[in-house]
N, C-alpha and C positions, 0 to 999 in steps of 0.2 A: 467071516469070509477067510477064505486062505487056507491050509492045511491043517488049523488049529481050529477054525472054524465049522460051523455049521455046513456046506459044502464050498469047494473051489472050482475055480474055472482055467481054464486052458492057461490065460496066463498067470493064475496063482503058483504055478508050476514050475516056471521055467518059462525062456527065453524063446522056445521052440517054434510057438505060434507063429508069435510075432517074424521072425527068420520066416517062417514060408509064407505067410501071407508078402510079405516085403518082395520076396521073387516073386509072384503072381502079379506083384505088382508092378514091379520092375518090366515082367513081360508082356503086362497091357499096355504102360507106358511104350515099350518098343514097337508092339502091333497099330499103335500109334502114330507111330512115326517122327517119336521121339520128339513129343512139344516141350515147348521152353518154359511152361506154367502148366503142372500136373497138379491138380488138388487130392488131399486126400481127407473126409470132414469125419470127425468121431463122433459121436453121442454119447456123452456119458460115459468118461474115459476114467474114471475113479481118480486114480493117483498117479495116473499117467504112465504106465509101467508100460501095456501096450503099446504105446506111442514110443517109448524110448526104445522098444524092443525094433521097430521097426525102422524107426531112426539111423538105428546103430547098424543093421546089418547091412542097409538101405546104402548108409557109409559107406561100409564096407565092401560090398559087393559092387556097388554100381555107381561111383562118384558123379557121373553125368546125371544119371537118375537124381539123386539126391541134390545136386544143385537145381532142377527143374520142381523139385516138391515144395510142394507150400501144406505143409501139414495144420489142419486147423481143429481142433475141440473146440466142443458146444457144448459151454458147462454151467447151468443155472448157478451153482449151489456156492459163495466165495470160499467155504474152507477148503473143498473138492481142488478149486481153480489154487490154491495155494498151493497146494499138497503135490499139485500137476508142473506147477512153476518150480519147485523146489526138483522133481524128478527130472524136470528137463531143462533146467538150467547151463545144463552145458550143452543146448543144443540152440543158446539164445545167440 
């Protein structure tokens, strides 16, 4: 997987996805009406890069938003869930 791999996906790429999905998000949260617990649940988040991508711009763009997320992965697999904790360590 990734660039060297067999094929890549949107965030093998680059940060990009993640940045728009984060605004989409952002603007469902506000058509909302801006609640104080927004869930966000992954499946199968690999190495968490998604998750960081979304975190960070999430930060960035929308500190209100971001303090209302409760970002959660669903991860059977413990090396996956290691690998996730290690990427997003600075979002503990």
């Amino acid at each position: 997987m990734g660039r060297k791999g067999d094929y890549f996906t949107n965030v093998s790429v680059g940060p990009l996805f993640g940045q728009l999905l984060a605004a989409q998000f952002i603007e469902i949260w506000e058509r909302l009406g801006r609640p104080d617990d927004f869930a966000i649940v992954e499946q199968g988040a690999h190495d968490g890069q998604f998750a960081r991508d979304v975190l960070e711009s999430s930060q960035k763009r929308s500190p209100e938003f971001f303090e209302a997320l409760r970002y959660r992965i669903v991860e059977p697999f413990p090396i996956l869930q290691e690998r996730q904790a290690r990427t997003l360590d600075s979002f503990r």
